[in-house]
N, C-alpha and C positions, 0 to 999 in steps of 0.2 A: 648757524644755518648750514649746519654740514651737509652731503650726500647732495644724490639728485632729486630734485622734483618731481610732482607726476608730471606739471605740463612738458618740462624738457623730455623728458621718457619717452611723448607721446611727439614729440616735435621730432627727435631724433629718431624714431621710429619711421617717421615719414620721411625720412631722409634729409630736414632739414638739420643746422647748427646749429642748437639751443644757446648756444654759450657767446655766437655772435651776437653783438649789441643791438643791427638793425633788426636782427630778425626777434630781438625783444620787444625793441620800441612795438613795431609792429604788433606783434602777438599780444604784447597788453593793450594797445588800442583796441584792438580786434575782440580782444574780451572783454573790455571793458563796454563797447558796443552790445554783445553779449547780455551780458548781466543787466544793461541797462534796460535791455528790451522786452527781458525776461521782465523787470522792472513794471517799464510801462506799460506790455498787455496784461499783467495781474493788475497794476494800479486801476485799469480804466474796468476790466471785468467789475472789478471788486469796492468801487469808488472810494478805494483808500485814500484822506485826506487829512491831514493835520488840524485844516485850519476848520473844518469839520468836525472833529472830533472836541476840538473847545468850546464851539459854535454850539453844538449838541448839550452840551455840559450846562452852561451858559444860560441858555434859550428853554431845556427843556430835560434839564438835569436827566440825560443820558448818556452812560457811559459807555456805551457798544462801541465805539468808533473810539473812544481812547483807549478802551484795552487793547484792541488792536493794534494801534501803537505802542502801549505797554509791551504786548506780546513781541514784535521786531525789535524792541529794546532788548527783551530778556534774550532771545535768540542770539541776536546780536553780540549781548555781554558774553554770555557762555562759548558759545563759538570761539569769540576774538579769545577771551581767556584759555580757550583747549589750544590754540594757535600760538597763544604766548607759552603755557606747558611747555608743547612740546619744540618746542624752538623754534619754531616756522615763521613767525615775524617776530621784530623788536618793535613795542608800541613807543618805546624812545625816540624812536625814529616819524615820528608823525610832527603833525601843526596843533597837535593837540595837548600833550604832554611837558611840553619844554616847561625850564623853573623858573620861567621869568611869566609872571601872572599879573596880565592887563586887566585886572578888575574891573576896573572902570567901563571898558573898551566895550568887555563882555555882556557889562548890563545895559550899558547906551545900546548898541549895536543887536542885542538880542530884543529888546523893547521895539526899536524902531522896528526892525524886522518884523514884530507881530502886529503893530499897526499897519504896516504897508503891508502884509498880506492878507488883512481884511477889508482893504479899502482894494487890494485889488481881485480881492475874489476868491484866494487861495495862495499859496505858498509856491515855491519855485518847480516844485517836482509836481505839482498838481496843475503848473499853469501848463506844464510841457504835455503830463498828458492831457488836458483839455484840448491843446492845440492838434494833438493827434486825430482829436476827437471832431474835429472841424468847428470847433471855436477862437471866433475872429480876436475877440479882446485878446485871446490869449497873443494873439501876431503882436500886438501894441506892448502887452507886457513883457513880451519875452525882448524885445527892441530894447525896451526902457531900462530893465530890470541889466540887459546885458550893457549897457551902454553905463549906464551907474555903479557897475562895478568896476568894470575898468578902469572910469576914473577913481573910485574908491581903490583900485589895486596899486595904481599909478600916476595917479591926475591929480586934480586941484582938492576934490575929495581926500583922497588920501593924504596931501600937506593937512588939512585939520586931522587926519584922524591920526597919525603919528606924531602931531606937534602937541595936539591935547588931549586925547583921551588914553594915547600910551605916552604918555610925558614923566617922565623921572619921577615925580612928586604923585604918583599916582599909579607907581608900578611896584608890584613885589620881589621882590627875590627871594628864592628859595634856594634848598639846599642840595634838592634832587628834584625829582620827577615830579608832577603836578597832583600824581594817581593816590587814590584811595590808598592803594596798598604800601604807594610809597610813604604818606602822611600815618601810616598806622604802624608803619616801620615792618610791612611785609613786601619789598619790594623786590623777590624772589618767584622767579616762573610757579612757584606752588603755593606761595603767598597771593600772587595774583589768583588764581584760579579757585582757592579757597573762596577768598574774597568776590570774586565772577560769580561763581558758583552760588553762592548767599544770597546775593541779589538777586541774580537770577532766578532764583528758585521761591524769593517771595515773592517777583514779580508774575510769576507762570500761577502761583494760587491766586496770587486776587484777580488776577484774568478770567482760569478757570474754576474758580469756584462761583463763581457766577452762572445760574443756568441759562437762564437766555443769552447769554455769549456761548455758549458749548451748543447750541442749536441755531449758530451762525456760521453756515460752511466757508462764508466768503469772508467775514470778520478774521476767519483764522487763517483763513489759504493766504490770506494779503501779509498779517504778524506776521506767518512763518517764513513766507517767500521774501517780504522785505528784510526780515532779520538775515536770512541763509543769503542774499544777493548780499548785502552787507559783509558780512565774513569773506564769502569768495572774492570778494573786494580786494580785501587785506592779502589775501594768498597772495592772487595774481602781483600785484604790486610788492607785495614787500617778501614774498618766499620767490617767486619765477625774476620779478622784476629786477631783483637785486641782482647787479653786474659788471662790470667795469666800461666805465665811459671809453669810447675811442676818442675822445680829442684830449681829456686829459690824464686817462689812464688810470684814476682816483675808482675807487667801490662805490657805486650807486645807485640807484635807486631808479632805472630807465623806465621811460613812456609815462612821465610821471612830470604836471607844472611842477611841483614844490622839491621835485627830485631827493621827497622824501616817501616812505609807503601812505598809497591815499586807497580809499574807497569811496562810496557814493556821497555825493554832495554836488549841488549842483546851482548854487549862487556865484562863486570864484568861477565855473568852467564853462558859464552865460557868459561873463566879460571874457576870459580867453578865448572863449568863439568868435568874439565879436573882433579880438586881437588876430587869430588866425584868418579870418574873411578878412580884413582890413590890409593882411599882408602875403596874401593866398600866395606870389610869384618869388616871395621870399623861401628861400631853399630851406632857409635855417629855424622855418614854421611848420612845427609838425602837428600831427594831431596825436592827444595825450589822452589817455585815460578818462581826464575829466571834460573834455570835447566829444569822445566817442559816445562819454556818455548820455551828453544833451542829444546826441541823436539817436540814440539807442532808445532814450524814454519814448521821445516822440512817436517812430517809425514804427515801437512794439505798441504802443497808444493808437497810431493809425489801424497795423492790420490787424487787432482786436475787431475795432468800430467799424471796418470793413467786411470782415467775416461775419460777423454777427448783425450786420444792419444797423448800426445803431450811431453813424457817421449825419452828422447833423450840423450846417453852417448854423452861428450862431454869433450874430452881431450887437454893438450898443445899442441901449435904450433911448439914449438922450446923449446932450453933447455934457451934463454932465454927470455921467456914470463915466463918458471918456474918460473923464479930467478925473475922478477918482483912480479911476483903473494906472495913470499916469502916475501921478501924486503916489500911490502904493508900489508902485513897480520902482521908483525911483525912492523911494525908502528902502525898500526890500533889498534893493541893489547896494547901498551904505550899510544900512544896517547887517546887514549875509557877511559882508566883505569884512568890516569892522569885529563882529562877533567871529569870524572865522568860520562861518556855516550858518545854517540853517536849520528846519523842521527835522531834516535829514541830515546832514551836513553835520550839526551838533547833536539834535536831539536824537541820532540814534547811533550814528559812524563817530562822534565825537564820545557817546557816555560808552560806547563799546569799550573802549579800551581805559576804560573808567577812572579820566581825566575830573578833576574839580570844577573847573571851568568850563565843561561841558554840561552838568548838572545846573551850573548857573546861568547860562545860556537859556539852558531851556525853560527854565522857571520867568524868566525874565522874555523869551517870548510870548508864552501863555501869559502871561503879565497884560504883557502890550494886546495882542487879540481879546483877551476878555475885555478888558477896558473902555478900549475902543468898539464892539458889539456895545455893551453899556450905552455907552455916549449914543450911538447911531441910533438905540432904541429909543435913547432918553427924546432926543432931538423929531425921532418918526411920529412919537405919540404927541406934541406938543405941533408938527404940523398936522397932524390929522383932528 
């Protein structure tokens, strides 16, 4: 990652010192906010949804809402791989990549996650922009969902999920990287990007060759803005953020929880919000990247539904839909944290930098959502 970046360019042009640490920290929350908002007012224009686009598949074998997810995958791939090229991130440097492969973790953890996001209605980035949107369950789930990760990060949760689903007897070791390219022995910035580049490019035809998705403005606007907020992800973080710590002087990875390069994902940076509010007079509590950008969805989710009118409170039905929407938000929060991501989280910032375990994440949460739709149908028509 030799030379300067644009953002320093532009920092130091305003007369700030890009090369200062706080004024990194800073600058990547600040963009991470950013991107996230950009995020949440396309998500709510655009009712980009995950758990939606299964739902659809599912219910009424339609795929308009999962190309569009296809489509931020393929963006995504291609991006992060022109990012890997040209040396501007190292995806070795991620929670996604490393050679130690939690098999287990991944399919527990990506399963329960697609159950508790249909029990609570949507997925973690969809419940933030709902809540933009002036929907109340989303206040319950976003409480529950941050509150369970936590513990999944660091709590009692966590003792089970590092005693037994990442247990010795159940973990792989590899020899390098986790990545396609590295398992195909192209583990070469022009290896990766061959490889990006493949994928992505049969993922972008079976999208567009579909005509009624090519005559979905908002289908596409949503692919291409969540795949591009994805990538600028990776920059900020892992091309600007990379910098030397003031307290130990080491190379790293500032304004970042895992103080490795992160981009969007937003199950782990629910329970750090909920660690940052809990310790708000704590000096040594800053706001990261993955914090900015729980409220970046929100806040661009807000003034969407404000501009536009379309700001609507919306409360439970019964007391139990509550008890669903809890029940899912507290899977979601295990399951996010264990899988290491999400809808997002994995299934688009994780296959970006085209990790193995990210492809099995996501198969393994469409897994758990379809399944579960199944059941609720099975169970609706049998009380009807």
């Amino acid at each position: 990652m030799e030379g300067i970046d644009l953002i320093s360019q532009v920092l130091n042009a305003l007369g700030w010192d890009a090369n200062d640490a706080y004024v990194k920290i800073r600058t990547v929350a600040g963009l991470g906010f950013v991107l996230a908002f950009i995020f949440g007012y396309v998500g709510n224009k655009t009712h980009f949804c995950t758990m939606g686009a299964v739902s659809d598949i599912v219910n009424m074998n339609h795929w308009d809402r999962m190309r569009a997810w296809v489509l931020a995958i393929a963006v995504a791939i291609i991006g992060t791989s022109l990012l890997v090229y040209t040396g501007s991130i190292d995806v070795s440097k991620t929670i996604y990549t490393g050679a130690v492969f939690y098999w287990l973790a991944m399919l527990v953890g990506g399963f329960t996650f697609g159950v508790g996001m249909t029990l609570a209605g949507g997925c973690a980035q969809r419940t933030l922009v709902r809540l933009g949107g002036g929907n109340l369950k989303s206040v319950v789930v976003f409480l529950f969902l941050g509150y369970s990760a936590l513990v999944t990060l660091s709590g009692i949760f966590g003792a089970f999920r590092v005693n037994y689903l990442q247990a010795e007897p159940v973990t792989v070791y590899l020899d390098g990287m986790q990545t396609l390219p590295a398992l195909l022995g192209m583990a070469t910035p022009t290896g990766t990007l061959l490889v990006g580049l493949a994928i992505g490019i049969a993922m972008l035809l079976f999208v567009f060759l579909n005509k009624e998705f090519r005559g979905n403005a908002d289908n596409i606007l949503s692919g291409i803005v969540v795949g591009l907020v994805v990538v600028a992800g990776w920059y900020v973080t892992g091309r600007f953020g990379f910098g030397e710590d003031p307290d130990t002087l080491e190379m790293v990875y500032l304004g970042t929880n895992s103080h490795l390069a992160e981009s969007m994902t937003f199950v782990a940076p629910l329970g750090y919000t909920m660690n940052f509010w809990a310790y708000w007079t704590d000096t040594a509590t800053i706001v990261t990247f993955g914090v900015a950008s729980v409220f970046g969805v929100v806040i661009g989710s807000l003034v969407y539904a404000l501009a536009h009118k379309t700001f609507r409170w919306e409360a439970f039905n019964s007391p139990q839909d509550l008890f669903r929407h809890i029940i899912g938000a507290g899977l979601m929060g295990f399951g996010g944290v264990t899988a290491l991501g999400c809808t997002i989280g994995q299934g688009v910032t994780g296959i970006s930098t085209l990790a193995v375990s990210s492809f099995l994440v996501l198969a393994a949460i469409i897994a758990g959502a379809a399944i579960t739709m199944k059941v609720q149908y099975i169970l609706l028509m049998r009380e009807g």
